[in-house]
Z-matrix of the N, CA and C atoms (Angstrom, degrees):
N
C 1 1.463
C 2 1.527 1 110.73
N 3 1.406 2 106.89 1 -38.83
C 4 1.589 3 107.47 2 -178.90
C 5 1.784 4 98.35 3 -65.17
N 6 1.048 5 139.31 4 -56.78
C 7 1.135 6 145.34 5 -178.72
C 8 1.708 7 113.64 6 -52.02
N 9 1.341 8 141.65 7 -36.13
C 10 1.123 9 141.67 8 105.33
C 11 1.308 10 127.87 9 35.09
N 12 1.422 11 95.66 10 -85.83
C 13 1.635 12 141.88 11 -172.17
C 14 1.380 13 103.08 12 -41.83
N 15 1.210 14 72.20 13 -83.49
C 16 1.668 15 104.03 14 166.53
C 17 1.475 16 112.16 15 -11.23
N 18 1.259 17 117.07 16 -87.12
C 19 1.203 18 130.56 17 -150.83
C 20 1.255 19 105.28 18 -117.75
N 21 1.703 20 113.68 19 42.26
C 22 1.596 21 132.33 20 160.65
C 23 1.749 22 79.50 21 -104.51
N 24 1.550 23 118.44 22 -65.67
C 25 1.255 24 118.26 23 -173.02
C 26 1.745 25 116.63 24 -43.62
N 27 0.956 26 127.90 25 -36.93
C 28 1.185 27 129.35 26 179.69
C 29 1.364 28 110.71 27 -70.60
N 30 1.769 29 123.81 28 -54.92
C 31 1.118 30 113.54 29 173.56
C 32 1.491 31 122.14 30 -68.98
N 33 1.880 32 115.89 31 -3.28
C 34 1.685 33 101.54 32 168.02
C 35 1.289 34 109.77 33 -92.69
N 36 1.363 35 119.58 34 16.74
C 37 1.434 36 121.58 35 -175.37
C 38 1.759 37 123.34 36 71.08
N 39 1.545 38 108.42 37 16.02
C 40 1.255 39 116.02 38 176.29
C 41 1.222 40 129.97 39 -74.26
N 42 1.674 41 96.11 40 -28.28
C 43 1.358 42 125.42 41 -162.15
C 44 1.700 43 103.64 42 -108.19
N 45 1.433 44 108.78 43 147.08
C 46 1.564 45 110.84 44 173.64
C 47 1.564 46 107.14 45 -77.63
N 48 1.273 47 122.25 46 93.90
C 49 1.785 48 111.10 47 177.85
C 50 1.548 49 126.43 48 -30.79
N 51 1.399 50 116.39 49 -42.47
C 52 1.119 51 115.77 50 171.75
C 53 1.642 52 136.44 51 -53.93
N 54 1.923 53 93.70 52 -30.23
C 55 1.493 54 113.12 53 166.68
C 56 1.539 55 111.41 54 -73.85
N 57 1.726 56 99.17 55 -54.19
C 58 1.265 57 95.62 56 -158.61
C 59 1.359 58 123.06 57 -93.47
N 60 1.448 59 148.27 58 -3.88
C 61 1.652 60 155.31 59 88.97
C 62 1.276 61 91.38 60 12.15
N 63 1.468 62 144.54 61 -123.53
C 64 0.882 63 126.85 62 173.74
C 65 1.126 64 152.85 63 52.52
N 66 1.450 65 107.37 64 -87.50
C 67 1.449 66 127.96 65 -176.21
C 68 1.462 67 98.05 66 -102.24
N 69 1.475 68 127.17 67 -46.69
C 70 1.486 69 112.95 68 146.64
C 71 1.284 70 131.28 69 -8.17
N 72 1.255 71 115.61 70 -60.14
C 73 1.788 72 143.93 71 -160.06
C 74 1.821 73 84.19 72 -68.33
N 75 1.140 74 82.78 73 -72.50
C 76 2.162 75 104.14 74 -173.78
C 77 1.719 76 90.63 75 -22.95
N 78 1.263 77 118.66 76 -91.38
C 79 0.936 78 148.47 77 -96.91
C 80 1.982 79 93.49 78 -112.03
N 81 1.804 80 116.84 79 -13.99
C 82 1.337 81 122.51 80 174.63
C 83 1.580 82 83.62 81 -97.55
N 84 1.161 83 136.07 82 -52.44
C 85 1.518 84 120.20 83 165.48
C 86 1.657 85 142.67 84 -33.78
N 87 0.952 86 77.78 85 -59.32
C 88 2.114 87 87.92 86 150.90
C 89 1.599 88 109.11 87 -44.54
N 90 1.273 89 108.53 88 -63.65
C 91 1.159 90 126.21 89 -148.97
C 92 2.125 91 88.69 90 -55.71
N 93 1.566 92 96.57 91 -60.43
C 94 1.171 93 79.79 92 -161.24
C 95 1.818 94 122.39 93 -88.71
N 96 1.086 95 101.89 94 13.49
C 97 1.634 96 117.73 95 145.49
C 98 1.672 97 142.87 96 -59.49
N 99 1.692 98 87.76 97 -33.62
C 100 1.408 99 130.92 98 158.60
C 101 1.711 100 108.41 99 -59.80
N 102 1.357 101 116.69 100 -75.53
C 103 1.603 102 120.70 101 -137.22
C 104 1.960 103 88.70 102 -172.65
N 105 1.409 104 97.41 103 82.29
C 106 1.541 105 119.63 104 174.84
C 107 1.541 106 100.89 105 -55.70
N 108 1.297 107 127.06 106 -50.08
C 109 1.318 108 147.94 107 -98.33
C 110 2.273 109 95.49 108 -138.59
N 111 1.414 110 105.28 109 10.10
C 112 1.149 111 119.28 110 -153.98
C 113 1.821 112 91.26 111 -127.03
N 114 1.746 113 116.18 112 104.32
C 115 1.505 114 115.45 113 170.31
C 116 1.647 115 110.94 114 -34.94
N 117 1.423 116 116.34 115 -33.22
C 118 1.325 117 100.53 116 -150.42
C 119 1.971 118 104.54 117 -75.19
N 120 1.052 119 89.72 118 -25.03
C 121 1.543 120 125.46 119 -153.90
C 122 2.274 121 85.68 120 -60.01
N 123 1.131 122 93.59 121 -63.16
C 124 1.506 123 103.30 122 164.86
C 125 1.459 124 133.23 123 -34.43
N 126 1.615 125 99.77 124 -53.10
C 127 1.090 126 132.71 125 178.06
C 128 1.558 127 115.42 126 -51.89
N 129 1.493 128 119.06 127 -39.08
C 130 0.957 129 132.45 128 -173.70
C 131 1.451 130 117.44 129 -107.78
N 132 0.896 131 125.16 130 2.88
C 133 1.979 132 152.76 131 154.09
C 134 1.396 133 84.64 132 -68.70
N 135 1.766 134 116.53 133 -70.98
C 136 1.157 135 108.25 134 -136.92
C 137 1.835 136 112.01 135 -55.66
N 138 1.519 137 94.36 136 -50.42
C 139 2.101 138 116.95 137 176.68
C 140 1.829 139 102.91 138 -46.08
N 141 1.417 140 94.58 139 -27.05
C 142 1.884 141 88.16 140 -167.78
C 143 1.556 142 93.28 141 -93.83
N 144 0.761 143 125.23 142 -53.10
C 145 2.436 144 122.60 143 172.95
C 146 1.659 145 94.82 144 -46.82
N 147 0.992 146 119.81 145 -35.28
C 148 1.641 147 119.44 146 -177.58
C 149 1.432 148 114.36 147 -54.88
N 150 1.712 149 100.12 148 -77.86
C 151 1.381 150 109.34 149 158.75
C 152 1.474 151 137.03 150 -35.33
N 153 1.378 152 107.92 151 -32.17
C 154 1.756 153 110.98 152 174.86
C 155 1.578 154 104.38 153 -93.27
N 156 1.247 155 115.90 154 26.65
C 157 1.274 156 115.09 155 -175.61
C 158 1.193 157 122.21 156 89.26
N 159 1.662 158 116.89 157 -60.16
C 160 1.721 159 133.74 158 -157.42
C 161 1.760 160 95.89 159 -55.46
N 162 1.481 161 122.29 160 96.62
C 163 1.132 162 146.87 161 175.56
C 164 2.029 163 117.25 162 -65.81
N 165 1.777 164 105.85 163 -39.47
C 166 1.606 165 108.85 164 177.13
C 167 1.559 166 80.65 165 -89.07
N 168 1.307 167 147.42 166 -50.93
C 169 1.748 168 109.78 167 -176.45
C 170 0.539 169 119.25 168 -61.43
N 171 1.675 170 139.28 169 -10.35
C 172 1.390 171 120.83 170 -169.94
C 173 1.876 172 121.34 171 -103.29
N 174 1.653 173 100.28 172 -17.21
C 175 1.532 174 119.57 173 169.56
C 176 1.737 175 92.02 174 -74.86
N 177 1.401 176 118.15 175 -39.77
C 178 1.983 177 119.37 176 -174.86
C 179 1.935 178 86.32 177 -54.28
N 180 0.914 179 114.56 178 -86.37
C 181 1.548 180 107.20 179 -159.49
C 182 1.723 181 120.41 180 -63.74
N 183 1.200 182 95.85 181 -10.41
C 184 1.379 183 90.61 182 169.43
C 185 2.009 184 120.66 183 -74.94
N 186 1.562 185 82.06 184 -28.12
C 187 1.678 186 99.32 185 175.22
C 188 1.384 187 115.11 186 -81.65
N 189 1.544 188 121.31 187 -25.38
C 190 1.290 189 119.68 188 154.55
C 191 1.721 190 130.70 189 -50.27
N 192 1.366 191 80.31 190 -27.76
C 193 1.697 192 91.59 191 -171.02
C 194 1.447 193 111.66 192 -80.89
N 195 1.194 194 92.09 193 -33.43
C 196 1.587 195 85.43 194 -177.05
C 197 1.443 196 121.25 195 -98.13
N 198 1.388 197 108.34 196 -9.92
C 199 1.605 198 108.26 197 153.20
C 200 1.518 199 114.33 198 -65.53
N 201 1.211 200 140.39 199 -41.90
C 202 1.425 201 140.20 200 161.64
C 203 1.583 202 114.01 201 -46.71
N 204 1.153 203 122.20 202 -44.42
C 205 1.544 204 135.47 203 175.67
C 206 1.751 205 116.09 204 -143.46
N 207 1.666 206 97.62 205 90.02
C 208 1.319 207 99.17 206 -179.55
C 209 1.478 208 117.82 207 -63.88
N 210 1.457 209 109.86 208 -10.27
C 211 1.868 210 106.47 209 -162.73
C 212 1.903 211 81.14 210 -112.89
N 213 1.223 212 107.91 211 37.76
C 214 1.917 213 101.06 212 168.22
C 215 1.610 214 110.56 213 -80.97
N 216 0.981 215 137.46 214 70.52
C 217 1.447 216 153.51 215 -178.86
C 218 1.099 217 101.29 216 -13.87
N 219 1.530 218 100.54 217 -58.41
C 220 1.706 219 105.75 218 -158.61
C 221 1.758 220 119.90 219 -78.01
N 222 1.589 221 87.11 220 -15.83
C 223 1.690 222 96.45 221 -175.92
C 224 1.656 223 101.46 222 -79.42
N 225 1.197 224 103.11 223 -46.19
C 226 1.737 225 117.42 224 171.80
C 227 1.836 226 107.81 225 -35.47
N 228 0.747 227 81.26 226 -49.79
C 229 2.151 228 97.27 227 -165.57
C 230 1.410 229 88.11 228 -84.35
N 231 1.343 230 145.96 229 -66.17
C 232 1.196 231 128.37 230 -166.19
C 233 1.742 232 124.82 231 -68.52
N 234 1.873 233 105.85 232 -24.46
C 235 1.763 234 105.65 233 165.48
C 236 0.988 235 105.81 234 -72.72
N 237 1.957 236 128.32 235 -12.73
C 238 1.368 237 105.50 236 -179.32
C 239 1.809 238 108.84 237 -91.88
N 240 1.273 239 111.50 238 13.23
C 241 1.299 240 96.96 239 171.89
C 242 1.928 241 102.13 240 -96.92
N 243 0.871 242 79.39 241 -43.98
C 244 1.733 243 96.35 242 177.62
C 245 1.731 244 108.30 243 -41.11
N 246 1.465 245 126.91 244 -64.01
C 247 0.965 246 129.41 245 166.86
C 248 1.959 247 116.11 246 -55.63
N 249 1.050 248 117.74 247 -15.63
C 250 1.249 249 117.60 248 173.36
C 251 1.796 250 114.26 249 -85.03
N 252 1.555 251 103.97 250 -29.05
C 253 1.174 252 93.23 251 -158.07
C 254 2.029 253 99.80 252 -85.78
N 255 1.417 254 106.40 253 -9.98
C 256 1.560 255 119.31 254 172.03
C 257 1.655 256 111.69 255 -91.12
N 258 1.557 257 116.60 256 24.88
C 259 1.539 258 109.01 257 172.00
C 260 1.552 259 109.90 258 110.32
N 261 1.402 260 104.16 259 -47.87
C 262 1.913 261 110.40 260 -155.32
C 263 1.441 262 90.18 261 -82.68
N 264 1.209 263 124.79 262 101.46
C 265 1.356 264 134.27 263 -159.89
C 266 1.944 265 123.94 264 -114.54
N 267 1.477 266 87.46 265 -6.09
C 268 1.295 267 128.08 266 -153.83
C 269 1.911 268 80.53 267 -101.63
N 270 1.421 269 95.24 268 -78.15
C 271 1.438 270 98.47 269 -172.97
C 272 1.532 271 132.55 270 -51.80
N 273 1.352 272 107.14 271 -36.44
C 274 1.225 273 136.21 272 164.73
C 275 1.368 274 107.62 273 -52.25
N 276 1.420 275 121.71 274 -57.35
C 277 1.656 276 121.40 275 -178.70
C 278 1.578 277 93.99 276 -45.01
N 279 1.774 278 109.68 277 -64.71
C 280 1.497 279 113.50 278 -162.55
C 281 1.482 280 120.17 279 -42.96
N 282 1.760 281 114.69 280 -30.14
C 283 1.364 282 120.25 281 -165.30
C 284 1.448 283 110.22 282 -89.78
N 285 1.466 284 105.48 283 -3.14
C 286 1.443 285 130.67 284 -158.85
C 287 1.761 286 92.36 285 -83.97
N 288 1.185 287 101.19 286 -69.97
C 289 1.953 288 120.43 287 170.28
C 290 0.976 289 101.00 288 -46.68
N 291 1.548 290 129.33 289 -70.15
C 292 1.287 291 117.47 290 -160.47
C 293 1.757 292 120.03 291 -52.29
N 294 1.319 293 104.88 292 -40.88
C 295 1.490 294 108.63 293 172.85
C 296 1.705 295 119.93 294 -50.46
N 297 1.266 296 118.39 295 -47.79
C 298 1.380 297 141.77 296 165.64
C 299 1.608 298 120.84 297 -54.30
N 300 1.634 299 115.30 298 -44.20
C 301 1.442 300 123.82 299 128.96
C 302 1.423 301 132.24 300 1.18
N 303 1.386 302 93.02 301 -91.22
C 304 1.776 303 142.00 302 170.32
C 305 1.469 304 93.76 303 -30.32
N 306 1.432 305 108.26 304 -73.00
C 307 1.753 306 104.21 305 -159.97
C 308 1.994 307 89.71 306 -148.69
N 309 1.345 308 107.89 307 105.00
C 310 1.135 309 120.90 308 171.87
C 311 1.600 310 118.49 309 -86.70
N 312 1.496 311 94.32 310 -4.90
C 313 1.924 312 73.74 311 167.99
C 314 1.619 313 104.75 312 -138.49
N 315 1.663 314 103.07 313 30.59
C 316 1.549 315 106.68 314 166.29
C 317 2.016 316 107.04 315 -73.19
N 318 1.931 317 73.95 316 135.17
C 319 1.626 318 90.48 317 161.95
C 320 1.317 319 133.18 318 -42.59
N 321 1.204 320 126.34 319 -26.37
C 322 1.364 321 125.98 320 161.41
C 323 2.093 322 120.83 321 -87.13
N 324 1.445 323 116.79 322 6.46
C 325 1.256 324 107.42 323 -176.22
C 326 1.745 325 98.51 324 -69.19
N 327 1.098 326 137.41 325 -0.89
C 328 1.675 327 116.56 326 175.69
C 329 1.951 328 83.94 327 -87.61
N 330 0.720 329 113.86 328 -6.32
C 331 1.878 330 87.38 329 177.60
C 332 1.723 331 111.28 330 -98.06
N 333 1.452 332 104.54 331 -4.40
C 334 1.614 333 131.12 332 172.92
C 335 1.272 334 107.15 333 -81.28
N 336 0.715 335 124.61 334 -32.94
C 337 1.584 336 132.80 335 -158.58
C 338 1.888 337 98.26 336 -105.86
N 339 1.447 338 120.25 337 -23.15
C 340 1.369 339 123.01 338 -170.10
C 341 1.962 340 90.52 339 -90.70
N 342 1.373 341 105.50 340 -51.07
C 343 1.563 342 109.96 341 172.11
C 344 1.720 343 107.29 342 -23.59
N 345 1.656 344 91.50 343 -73.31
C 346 1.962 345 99.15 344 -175.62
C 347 1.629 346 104.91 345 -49.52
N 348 1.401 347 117.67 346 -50.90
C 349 1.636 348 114.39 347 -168.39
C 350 1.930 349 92.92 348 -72.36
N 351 0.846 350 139.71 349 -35.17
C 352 1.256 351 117.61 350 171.06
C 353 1.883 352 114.29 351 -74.90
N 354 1.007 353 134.03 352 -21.29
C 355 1.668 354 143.53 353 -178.21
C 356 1.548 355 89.19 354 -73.14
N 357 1.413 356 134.82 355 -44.13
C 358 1.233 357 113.45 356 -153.09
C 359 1.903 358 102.93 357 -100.20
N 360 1.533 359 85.17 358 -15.94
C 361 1.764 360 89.64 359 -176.87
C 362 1.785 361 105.39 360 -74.76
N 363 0.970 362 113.17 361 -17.94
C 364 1.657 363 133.19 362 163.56
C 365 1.584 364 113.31 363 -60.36
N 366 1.238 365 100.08 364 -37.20
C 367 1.418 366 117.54 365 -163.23
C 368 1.383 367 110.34 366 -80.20
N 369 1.534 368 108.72 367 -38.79
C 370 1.309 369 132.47 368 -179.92
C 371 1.601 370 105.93 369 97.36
N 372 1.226 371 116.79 370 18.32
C 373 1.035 372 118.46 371 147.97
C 374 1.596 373 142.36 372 -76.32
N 375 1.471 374 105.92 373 81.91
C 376 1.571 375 95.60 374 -158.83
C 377 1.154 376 106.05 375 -66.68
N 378 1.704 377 115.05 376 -64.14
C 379 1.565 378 129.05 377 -161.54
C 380 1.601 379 104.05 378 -39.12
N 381 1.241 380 109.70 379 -45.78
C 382 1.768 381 110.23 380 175.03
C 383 1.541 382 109.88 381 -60.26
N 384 1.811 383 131.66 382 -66.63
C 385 1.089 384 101.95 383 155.05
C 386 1.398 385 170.84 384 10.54
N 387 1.125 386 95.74 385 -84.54
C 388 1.539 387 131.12 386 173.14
C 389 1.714 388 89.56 387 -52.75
N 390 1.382 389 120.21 388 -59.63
C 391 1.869 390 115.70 389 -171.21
C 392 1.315 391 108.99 390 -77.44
N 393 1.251 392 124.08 391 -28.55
C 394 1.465 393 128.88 392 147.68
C 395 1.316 394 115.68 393 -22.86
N 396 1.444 395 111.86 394 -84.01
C 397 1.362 396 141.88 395 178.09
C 398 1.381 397 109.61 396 -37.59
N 399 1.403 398 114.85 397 -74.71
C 400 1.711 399 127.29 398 165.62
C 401 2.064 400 95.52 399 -11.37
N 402 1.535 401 97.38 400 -75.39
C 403 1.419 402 104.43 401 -155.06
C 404 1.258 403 112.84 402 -36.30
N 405 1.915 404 106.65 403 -52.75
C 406 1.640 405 110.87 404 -168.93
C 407 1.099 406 113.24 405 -53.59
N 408 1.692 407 111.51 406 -40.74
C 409 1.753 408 121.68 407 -161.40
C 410 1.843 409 86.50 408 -73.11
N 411 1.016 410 135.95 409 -68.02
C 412 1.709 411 127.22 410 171.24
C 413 1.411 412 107.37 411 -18.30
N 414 1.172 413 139.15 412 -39.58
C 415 1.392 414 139.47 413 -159.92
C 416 1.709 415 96.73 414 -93.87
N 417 1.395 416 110.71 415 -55.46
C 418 1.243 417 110.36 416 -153.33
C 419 2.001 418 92.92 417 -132.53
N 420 1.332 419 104.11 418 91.24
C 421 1.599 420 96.79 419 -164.49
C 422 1.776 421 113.56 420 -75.43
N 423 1.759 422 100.98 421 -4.78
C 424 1.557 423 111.72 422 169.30
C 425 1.466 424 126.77 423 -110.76
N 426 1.496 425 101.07 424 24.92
C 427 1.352 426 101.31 425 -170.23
C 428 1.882 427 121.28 426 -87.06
N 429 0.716 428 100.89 427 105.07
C 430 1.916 429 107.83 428 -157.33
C 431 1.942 430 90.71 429 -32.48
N 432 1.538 431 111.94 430 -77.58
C 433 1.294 432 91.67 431 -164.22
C 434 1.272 433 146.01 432 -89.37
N 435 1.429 434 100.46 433 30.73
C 436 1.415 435 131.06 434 148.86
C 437 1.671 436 110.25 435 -61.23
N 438 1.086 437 115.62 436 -87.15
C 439 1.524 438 128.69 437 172.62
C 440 1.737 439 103.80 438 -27.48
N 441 1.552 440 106.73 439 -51.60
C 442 1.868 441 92.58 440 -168.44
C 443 1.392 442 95.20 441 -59.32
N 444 1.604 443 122.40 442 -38.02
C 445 1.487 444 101.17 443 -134.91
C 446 1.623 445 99.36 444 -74.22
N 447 1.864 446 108.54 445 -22.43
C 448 1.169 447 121.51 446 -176.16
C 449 1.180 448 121.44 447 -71.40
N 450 1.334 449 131.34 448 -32.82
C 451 1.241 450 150.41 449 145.68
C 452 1.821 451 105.58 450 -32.89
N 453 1.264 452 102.18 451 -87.74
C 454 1.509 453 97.51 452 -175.33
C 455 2.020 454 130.35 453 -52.93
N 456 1.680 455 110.44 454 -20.40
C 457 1.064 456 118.09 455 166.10
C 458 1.469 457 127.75 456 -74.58
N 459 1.327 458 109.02 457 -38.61
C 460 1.137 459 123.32 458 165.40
C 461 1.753 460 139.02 459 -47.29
N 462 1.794 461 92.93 460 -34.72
C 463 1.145 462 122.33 461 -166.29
C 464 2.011 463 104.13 462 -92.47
N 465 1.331 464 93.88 463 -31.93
C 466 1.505 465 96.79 464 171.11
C 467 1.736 466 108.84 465 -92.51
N 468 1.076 467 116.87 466 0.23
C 469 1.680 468 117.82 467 175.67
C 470 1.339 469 92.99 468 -107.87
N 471 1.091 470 131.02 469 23.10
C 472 1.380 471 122.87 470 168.69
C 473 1.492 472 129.02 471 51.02
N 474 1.110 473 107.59 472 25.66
C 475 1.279 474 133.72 473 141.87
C 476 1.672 475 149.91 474 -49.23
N 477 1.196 476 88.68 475 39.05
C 478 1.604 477 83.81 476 -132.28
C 479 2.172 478 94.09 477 -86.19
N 480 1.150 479 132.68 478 8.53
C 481 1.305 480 114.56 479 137.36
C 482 0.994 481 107.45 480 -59.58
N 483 1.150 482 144.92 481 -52.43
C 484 1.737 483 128.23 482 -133.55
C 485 1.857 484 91.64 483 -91.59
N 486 1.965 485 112.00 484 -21.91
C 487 1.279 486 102.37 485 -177.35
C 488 1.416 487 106.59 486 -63.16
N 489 1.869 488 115.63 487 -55.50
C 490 1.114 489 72.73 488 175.63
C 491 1.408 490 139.56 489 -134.34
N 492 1.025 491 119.56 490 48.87
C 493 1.837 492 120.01 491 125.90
C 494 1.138 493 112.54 492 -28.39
N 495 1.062 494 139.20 493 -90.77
C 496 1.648 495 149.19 494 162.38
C 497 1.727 496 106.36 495 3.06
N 498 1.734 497 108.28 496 -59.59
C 499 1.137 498 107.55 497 -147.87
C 500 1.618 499 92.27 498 -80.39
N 501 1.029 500 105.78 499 -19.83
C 502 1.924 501 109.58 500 -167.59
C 503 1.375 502 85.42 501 -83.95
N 504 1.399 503 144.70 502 -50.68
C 505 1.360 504 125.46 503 -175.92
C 506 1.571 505 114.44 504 -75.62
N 507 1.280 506 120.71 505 3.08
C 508 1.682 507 120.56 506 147.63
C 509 1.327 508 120.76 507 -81.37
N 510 1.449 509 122.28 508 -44.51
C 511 1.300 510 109.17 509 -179.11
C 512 1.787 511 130.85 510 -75.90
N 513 1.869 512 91.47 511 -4.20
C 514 1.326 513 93.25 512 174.56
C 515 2.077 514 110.56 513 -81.97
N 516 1.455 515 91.89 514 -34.92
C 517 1.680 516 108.48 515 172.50
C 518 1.505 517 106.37 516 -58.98
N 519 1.522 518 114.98 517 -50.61
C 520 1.836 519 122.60 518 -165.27
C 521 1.665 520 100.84 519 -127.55
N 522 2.027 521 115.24 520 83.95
C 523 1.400 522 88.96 521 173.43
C 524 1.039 523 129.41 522 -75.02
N 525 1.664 524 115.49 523 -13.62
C 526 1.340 525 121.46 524 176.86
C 527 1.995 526 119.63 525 -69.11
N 528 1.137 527 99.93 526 22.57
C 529 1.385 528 103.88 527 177.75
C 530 1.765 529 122.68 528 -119.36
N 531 1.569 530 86.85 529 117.35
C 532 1.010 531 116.51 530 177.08
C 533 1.535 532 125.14 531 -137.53
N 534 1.774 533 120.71 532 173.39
C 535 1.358 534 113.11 533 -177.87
C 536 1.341 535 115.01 534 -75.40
N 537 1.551 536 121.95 535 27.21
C 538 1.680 537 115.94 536 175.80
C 539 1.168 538 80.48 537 -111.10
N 540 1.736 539 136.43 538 -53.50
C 541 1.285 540 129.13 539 -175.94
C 542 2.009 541 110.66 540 -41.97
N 543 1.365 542 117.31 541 -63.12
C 544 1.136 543 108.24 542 -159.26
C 545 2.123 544 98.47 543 -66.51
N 546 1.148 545 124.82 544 -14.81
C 547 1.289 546 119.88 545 -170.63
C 548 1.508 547 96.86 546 -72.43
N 549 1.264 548 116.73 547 -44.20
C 550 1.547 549 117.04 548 -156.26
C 551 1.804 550 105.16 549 -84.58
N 552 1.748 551 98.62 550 -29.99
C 553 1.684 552 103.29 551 -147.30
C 554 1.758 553 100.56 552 -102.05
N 555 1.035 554 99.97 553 -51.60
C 556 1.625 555 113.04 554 164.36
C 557 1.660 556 101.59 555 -3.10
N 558 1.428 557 98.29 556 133.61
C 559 1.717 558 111.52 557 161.59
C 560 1.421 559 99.85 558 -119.53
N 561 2.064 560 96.36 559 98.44
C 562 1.303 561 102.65 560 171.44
C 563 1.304 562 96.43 561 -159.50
N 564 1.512 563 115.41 562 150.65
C 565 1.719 564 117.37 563 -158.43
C 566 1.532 565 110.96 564 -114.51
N 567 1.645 566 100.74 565 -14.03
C 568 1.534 567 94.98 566 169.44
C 569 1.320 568 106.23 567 -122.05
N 570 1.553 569 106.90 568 149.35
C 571 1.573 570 112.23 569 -171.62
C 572 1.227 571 92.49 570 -67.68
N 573 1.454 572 145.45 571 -52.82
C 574 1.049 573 133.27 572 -156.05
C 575 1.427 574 123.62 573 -47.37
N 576 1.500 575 111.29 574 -36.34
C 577 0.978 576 129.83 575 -163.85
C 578 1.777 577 103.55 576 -84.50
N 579 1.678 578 91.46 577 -43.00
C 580 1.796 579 85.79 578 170.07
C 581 1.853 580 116.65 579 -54.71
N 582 0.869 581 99.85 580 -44.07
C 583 1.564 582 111.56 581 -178.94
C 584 1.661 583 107.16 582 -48.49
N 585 1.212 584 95.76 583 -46.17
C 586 2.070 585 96.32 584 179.94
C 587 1.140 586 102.90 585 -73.06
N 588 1.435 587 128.89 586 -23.24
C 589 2.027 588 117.76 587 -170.64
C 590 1.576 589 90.64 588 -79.07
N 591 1.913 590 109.30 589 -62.16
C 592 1.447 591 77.33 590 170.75
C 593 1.551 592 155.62 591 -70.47
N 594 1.262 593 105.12 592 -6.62
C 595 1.514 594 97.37 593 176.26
C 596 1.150 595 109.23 594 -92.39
N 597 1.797 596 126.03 595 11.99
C 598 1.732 597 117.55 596 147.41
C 599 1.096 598 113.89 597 -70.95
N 600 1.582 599 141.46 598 -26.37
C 601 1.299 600 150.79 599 -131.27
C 602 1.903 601 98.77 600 -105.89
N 603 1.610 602 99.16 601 -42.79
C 604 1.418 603 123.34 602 170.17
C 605 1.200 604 86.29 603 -75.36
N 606 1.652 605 158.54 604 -102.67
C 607 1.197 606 132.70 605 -130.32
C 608 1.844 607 109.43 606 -53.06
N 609 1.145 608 110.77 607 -34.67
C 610 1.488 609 119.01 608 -157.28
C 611 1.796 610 100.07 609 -61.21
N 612 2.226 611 104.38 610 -38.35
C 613 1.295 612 104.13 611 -157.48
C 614 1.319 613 118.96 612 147.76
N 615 1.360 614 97.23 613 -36.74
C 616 1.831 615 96.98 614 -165.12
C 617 1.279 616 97.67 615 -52.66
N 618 1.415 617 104.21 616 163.21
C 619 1.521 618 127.66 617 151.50
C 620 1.154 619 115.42 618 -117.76
């Protein structure tokens, strides 16, 4: 869980990646030196292979995890971001629900609900998105990647009050966010795809 932590903070931009990857790495290693045989233990492989890029280790342990604990909510919702951010966007939505399914009034369903609004903004589904998005930020009105994903969907549905509103209520949540941040920090495996988050980020405003 500490390992987790970790590298939830890094991907909301709270955390310095360089620190916190890292100690992530440390600390899902322990873990599974500890208790091989433990979903969570996976779980936290999976966020740290994410972070170093390596995208098939990190869908491998996420699929470990949830063969050990098929009703793992959180592992469910997080391969479906994982599988979204490598193309399969489709599937990712599905793993997105299913987690939300699983446990509809777990503390983490606004980051379930940001999964689907990011799967469909992949999809090129903004208008779906964007109500996606709405929901998580309703749940969690400071939750960083709620706001990006809403920010950037919004901004390609031509929306562009609500982009940016959105974007000013991210940079008060993430000041360190900007379009060098999403180029460098982004968990996304095809440039192409990096190229479309940022040129929502540019329609919305960022600099």
């Amino acid at each position: 869980m500490f390992a987790v932590s970790y590298a939830f903070g890094a991907h909301m931009g709270w955390e310095d990646v360089t620190v916190a990857v890292p100690a992530a790495e440390r600390a899902a290693l322990a873990a599974v030196r500890a208790d091989s045989g433990d979903p969570w233990v996976h779980l936290a492989l999976a966020t740290v292979h994410l972070h170093r890029g390596r995208f098939e280790d990190s869908l491998a342990s996420f699929e470990m995890a949830i063969r050990l604990n098929p009703n793992f909510s959180l592992a469910q919702g997080y391969y479906g971001l994982v599988l979204s951010t490598v193309g399969r966007w489709n599937e990712g939505a599905e793993y997105a629900r299913r987690a939300l399914r699983l446990s509809p009034r777990d503390p983490f369903s606004s980051i379930f609900s940001g999964v689907v609004a990011y799967a469909e903004f992949v999809g090129r589904n903004y208008t779906e998105a964007v109500r996606l998005a709405r929901e998580c930020v309703r749940q969690r009105p400071d939750f960083v990647a709620g706001l990006r994903i809403l920010t950037a969907a919004a901004a390609m549905a031509g929306d562009m009050e609500l982009a940016r509103s959105a974007l000013q209520a991210l940079l008060r949540a993430q000041p360190t966010m900007s379009l060098a941040w999403v180029e460098t920090q982004a968990l996304v495996k095809d440039e192409a795809e990096r190229a479309h988050y940022l040129e929502a980020f540019r329609r919305a405003g960022l600099e």
